[in-house]
MARTINU-872642 format. One line per 10 residues: number of its first residue (from 1); for each residue x, z, y of N, C-alpha, C. Coordinates in steps of 0.1 Angstrom, whole numbers, always signed. Layout:
N
NUM	X Z Y X Z Y X Z Y ~ ... .
end
This chain:
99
1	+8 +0 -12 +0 +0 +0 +9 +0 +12 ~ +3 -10 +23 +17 -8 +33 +5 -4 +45 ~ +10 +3 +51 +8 +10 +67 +14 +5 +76 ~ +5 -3 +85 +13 -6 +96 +10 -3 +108 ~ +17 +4 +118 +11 +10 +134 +19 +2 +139 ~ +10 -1 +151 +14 -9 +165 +4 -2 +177 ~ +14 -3 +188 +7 -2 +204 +4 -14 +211 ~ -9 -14 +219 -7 -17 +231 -8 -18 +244 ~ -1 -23 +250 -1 -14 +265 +6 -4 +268 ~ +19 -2 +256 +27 +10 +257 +33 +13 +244 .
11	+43 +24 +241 +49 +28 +232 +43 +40 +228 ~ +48 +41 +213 +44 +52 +206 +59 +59 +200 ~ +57 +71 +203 +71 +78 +199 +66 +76 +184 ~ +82 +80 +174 +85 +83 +163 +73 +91 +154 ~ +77 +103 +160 +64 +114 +158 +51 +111 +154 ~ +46 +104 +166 +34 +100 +166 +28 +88 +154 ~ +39 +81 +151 +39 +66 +146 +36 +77 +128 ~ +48 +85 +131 +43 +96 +116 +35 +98 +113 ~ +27 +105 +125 +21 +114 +120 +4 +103 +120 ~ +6 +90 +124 -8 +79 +122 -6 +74 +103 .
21	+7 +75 +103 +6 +69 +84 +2 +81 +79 ~ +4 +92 +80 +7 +105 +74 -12 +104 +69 ~ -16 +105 +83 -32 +108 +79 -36 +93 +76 ~ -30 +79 +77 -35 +68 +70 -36 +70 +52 ~ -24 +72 +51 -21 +76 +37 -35 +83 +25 ~ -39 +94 +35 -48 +103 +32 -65 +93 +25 ~ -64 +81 +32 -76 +76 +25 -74 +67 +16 ~ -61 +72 +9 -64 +72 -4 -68 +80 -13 ~ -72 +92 -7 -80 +102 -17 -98 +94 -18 ~ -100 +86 -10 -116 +87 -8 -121 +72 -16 .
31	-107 +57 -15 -108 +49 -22 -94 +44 -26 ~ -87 +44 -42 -75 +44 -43 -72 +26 -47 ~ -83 +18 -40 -78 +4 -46 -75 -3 -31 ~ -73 +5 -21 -63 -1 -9 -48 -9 -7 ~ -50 -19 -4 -39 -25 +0 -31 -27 +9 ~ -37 -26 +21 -31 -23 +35 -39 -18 +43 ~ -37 -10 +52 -35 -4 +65 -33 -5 +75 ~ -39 -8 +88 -31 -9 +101 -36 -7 +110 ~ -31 +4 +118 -38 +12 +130 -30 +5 +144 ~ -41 +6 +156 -37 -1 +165 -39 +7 +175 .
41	-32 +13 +180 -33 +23 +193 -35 +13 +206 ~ -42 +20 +214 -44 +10 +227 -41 +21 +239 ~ -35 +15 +247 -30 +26 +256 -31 +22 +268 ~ -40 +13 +272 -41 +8 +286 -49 +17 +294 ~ -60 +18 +291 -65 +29 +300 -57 +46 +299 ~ -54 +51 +316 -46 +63 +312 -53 +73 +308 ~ -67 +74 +313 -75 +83 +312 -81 +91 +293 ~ -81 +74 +286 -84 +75 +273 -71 +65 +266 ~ -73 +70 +251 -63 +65 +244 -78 +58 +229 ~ -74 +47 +229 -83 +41 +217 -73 +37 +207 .
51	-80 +40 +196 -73 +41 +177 -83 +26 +173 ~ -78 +20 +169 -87 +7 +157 -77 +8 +145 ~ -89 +11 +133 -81 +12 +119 -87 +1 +111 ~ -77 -6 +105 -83 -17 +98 -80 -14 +83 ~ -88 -16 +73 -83 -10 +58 -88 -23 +52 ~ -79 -27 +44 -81 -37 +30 -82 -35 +20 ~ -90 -35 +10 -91 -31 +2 -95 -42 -11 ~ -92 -38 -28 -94 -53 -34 -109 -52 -39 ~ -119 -59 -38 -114 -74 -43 -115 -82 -29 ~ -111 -81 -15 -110 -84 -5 -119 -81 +5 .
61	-125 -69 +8 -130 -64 +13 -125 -62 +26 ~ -125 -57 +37 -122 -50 +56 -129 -40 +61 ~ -125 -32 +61 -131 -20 +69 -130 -22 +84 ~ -134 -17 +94 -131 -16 +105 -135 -9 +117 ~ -131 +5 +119 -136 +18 +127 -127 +19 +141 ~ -132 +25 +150 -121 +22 +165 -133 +36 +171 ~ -124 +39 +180 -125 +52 +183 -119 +54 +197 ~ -126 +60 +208 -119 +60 +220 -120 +75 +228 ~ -105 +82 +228 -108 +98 +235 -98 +99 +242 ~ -100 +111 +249 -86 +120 +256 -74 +124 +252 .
71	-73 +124 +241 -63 +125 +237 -60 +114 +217 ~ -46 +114 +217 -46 +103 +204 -50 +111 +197 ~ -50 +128 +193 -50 +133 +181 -65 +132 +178 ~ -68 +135 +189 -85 +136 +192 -94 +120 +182 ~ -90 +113 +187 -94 +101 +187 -89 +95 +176 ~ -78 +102 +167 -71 +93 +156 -80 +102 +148 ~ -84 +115 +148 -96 +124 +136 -106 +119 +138 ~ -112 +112 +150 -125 +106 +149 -126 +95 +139 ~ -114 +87 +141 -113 +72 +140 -115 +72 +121 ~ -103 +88 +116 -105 +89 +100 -114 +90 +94 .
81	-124 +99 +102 -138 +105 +97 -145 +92 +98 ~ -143 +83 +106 -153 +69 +104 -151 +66 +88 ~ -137 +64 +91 -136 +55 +83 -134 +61 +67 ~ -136 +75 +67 -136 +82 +53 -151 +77 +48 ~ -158 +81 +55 -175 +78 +57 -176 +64 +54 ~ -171 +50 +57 -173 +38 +51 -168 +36 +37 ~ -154 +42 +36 -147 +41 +22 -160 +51 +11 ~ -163 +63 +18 -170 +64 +10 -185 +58 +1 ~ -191 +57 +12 -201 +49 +11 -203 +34 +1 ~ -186 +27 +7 -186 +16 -1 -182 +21 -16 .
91	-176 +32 -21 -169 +34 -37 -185 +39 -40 ~ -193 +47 -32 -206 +54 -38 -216 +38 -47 ~ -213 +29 -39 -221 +15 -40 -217 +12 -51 ~ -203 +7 -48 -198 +3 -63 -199 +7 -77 ~ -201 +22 -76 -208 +27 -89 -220 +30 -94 ~ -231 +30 -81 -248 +28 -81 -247 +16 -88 ~ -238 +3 -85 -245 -14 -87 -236 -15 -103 ~ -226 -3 -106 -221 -7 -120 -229 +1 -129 ~ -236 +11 -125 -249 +19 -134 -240 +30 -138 .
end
């Protein structure tokens, strides 16, 4: 599974870039047939910082949750909780439609 963070509008320290895979990583407890990852920090507006997380998953599926707060931490737990909530939802389906 590869994780990939990018900014734009600005840089993201080291730290930070960690600590976006660290909790990317984490949804793989909710669906373990992910293939990539890639969060997109937006940093133009100073007042808010926006997270877009995009998840791949097989048999070629896209997720796609975006999130906009005061702060990145703020806004990167919103952005997870979306998107645990879709991952979930989609693996709940997949086993209702296999019986």
């Amino acid at each position: 599974m590869q994780v990939k963070v990018s900014a734009r509008h600005g840089h993201l320290s080291e730290a930070n870039q960690a600590k976006i895979r660290e909790k990317a990583e984490h949804l793989t407890h909710y669906y373990d047939r992910i293939t990539m990852i890639q969060a997109i920090v937006d940093l133009e507006q100073q007042a808010t910082v926006g997270v877009e997380l995009l998840v791949s998953v097989e048999p070629s599926h896209e997720f796609v949750a975006t999130e906009r707060a005061g702060e990145l931490t703020k806004a990167l737990d919103a952005v997870m909780h979306k998107m645990e909530q879709q991952l979930r939802k989609y693996k709940e389906k997949l086993q209702d439609s296999r019986g």
